[in-house]
LORODO-964962 format. One record per residue (C-alpha): residue in one letter; chain; residue number from 1; z, y, x. Coordinates in Angstrom, 1 decimal, always signed. Last residue first. Layout:
% LORODO-964962
 type mol seq     zz     yy     xx
    A   A NUM      Z      Y      X
...
//
This chain:
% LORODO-964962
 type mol seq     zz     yy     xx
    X   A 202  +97.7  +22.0  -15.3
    X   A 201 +100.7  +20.5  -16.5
    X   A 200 +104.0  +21.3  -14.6
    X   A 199 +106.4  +18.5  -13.5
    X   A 198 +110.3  +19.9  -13.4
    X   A 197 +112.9  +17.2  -11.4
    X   A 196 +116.4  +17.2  -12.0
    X   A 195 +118.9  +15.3  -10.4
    X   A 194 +122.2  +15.4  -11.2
    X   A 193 +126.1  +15.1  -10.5
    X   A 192 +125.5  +15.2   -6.7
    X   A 191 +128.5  +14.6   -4.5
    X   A 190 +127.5  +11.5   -3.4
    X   A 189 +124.4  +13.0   -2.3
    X   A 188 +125.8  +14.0   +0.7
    X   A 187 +125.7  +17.7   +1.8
    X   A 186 +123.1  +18.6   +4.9
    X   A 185 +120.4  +17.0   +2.8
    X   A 184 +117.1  +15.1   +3.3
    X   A 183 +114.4  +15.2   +1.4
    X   A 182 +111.5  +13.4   +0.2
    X   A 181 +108.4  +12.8   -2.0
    X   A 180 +105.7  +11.0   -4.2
    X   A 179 +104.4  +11.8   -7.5
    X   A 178 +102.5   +8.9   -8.2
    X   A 177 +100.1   +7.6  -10.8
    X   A 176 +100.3   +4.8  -12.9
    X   A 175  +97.8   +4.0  -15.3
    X   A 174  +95.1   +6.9  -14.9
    X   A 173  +92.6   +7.2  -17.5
    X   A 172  +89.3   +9.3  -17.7
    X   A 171  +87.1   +9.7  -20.6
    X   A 170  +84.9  +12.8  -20.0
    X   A 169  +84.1  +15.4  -22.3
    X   A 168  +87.0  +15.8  -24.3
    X   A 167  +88.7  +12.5  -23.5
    X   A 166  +91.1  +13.1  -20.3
    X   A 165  +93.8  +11.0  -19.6
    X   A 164  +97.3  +10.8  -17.3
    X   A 163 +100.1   +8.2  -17.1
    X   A 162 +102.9   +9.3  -14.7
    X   A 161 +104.4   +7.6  -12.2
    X   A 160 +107.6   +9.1  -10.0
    X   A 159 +108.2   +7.9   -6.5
    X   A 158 +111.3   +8.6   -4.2
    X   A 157 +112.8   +9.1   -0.9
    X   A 156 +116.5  +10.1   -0.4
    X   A 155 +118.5  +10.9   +3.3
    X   A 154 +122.0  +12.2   +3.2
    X   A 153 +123.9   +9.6   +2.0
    X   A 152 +127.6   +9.2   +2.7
    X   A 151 +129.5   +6.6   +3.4
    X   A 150 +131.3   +5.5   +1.1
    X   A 149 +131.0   +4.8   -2.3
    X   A 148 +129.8   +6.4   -5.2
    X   A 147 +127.0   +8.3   -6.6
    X   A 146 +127.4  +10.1  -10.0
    X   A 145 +126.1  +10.6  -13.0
    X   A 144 +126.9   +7.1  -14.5
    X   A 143 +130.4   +7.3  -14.4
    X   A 142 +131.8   +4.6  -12.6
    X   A 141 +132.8   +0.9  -14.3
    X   A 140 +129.5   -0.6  -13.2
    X   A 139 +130.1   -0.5   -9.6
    X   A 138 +127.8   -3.2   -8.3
    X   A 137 +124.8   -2.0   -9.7
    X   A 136 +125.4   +1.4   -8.5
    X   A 135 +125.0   +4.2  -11.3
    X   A 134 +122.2   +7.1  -11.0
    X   A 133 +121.6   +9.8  -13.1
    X   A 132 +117.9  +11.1  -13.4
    X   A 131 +116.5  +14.0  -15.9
    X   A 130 +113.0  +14.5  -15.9
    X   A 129 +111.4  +18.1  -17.5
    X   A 128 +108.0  +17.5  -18.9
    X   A 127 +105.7  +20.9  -19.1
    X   A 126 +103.4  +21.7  -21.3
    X   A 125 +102.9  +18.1  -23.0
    X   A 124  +99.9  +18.0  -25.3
    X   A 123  +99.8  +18.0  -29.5
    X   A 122  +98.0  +21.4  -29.1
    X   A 121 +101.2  +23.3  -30.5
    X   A 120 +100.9  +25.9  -27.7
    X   A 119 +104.3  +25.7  -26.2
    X   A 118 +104.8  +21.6  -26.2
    X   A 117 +107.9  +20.2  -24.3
    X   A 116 +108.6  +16.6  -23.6
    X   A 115 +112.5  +15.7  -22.6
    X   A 114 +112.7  +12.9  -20.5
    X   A 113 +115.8  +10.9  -20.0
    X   A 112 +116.5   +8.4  -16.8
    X   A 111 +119.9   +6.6  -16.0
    X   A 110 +118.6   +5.3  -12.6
    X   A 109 +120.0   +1.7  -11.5
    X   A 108 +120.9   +1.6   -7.4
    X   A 107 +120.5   -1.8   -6.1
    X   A 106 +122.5   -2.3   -2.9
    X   A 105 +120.5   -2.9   +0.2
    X   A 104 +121.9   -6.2   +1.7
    X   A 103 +117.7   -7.7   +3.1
    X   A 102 +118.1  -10.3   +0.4
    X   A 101 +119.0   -7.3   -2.2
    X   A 100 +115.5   -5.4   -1.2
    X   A  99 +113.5   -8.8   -1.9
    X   A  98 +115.2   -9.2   -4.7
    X   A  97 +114.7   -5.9   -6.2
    X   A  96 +111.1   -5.8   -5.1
    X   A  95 +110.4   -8.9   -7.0
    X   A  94 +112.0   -6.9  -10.3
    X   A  93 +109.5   -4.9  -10.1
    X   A  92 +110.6   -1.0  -11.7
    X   A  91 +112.2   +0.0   -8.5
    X   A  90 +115.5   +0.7   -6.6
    X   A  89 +117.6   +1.3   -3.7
    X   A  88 +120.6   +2.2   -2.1
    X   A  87 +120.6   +1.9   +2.0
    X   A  86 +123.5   +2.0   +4.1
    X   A  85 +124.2   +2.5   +7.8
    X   A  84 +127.6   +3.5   +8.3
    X   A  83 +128.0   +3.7  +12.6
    X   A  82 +123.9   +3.9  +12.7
    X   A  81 +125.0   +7.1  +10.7
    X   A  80 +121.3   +8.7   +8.7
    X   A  79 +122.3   +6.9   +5.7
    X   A  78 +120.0   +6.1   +3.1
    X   A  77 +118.7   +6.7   -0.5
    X   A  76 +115.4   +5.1   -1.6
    X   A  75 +114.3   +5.7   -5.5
    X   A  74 +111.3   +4.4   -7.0
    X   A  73 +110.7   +5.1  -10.6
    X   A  72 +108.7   +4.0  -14.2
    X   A  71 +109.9   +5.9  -16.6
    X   A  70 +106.1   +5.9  -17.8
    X   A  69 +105.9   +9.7  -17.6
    X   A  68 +103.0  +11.0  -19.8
    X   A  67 +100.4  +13.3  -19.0
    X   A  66  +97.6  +14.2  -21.6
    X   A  65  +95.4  +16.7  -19.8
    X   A  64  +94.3  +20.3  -20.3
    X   A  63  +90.4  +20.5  -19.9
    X   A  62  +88.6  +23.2  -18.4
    X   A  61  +84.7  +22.4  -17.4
    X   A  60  +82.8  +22.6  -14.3
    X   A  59  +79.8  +21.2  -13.5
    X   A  58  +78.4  +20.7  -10.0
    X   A  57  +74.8  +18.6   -8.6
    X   A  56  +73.0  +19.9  -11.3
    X   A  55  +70.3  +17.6  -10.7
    X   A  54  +66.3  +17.9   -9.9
    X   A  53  +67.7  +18.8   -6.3
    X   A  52  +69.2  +22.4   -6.9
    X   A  51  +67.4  +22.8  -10.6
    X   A  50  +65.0  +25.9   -9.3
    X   A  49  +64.7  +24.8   -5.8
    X   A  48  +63.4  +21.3   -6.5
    X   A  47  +61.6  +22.4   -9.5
    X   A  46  +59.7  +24.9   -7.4
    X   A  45  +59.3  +22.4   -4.4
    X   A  44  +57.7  +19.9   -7.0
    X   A  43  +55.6  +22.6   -8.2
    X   A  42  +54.2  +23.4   -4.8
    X   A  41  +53.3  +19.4   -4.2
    X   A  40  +52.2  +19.3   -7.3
    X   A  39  +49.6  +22.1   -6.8
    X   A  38  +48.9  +20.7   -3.2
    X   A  37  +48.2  +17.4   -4.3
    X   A  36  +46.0  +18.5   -7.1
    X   A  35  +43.9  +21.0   -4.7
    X   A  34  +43.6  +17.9   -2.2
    X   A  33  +42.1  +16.1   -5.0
    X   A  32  +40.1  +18.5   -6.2
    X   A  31  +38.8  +19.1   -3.0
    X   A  30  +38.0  +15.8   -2.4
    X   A  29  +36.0  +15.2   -5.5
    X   A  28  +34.1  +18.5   -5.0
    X   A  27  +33.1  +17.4   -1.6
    X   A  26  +32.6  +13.8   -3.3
    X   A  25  +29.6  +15.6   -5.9
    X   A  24  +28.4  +17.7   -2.6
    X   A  23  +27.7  +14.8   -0.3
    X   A  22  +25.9  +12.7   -3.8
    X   A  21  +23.9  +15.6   -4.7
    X   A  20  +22.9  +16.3   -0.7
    X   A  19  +22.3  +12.1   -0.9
    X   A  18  +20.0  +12.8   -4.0
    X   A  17  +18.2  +15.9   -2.8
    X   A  16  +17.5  +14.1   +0.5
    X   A  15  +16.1  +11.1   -1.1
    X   A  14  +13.8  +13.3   -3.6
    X   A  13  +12.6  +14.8   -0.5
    X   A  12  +11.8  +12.1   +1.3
    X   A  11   +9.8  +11.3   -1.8
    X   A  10   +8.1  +14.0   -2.4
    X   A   9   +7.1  +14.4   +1.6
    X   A   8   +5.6  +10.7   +1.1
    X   A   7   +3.8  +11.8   -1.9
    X   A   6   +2.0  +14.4   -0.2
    X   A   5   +1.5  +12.3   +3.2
    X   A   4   -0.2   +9.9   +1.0
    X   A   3   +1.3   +6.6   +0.4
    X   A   2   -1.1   +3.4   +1.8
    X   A   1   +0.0   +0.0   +0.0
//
């Protein structure tokens, strides 16, 4: 078959057209593509800054708890005399008791009342105001607000547990927990009458 130089120029031409159409249509392909990337690449930086990480990483709301003391107490009083030394205890498990009496501490029982008190009428505790007498187990026939024996204890750590829930907006329960602290006195706490303790309520 013998093509004319005319009709072989046509069709050379018609090629080129058709691979210049087919360059420019993926040109246009690519730079859409590249343009999408980069637009959602920009908007994803704009969300990013505008939301702080796509989360509210903080929120802060007010919520007065419900706090209630479960009795339940720890009470350590010692002597700081290696010439007296003497240890009073006691706790709510009854395995730490007899643990604490094998090792000759002397269980010390608290005498505990709780008064509850309610300024705004909301049903929630305002402040809870402890009171804690003590009477040695093995003295039962002393007054119950007061500390006997000899020697003399200068040296008292204890732990008070409280029950605490939120349920506006989030639930939140806490069985048991502490208050925890110490002291130590220049006058022996066989002269105290009574212990009082004052927990605020946030």
């Amino acid at each position: 078959m013998i093509v004319s130089p005319r009709r072989a120029f046509k069709i050379v031409n018609c090629l080129l057209l058709a691979i210049t159409s087919v360059a420019w249509i993926c040109a246009l392909i690519a730079g859409f593509y590249i343009s999408s990337r980069f637009l959602d690449s920009s908007l994803m930086k704009k969300a990013v800054v505008h939301t702080e990480g796509l989360w509210h990483r903080t929120n802060t709301f007010l919520e007065k708890p419900i706090v209630r003391f479960t009795e339940n107490v720890f009470f350590l009083f010692e002597t700081l005399s290696y010439s007296e030394q003497k240890t009073l205890f006691w706790s709510p498990i009854a395995q730490l008791n007899e643990i604490a009496m094998a090792k000759q501490f002397e269980l010390l029982v608290p005498v505990i009342e709780t008064v509850h008190s309610d300024r705004d009428g909301d049903s929630r505790a305002d402040e809870i105001e402890i009171r804690i007498a003590f009477r040695l187990a093995t003295n039962a026939t002393s007054p119950p607000s007061t500390i006997v024996g000899s020697p003399n204890f200068t040296s008292l750590s204890y732990a008070l547990f409280f029950d605490v829930n939120l349920e506006k907006r989030a639930l939140v329960e806490l069985k048991g927990a502490p208050i925890f602290g110490s002291f130590q006195s220049q006058n022996p706490f066989n002269e105290i009458e009574q212990e009082k303790t004052k927990i605020a309520v946030l």
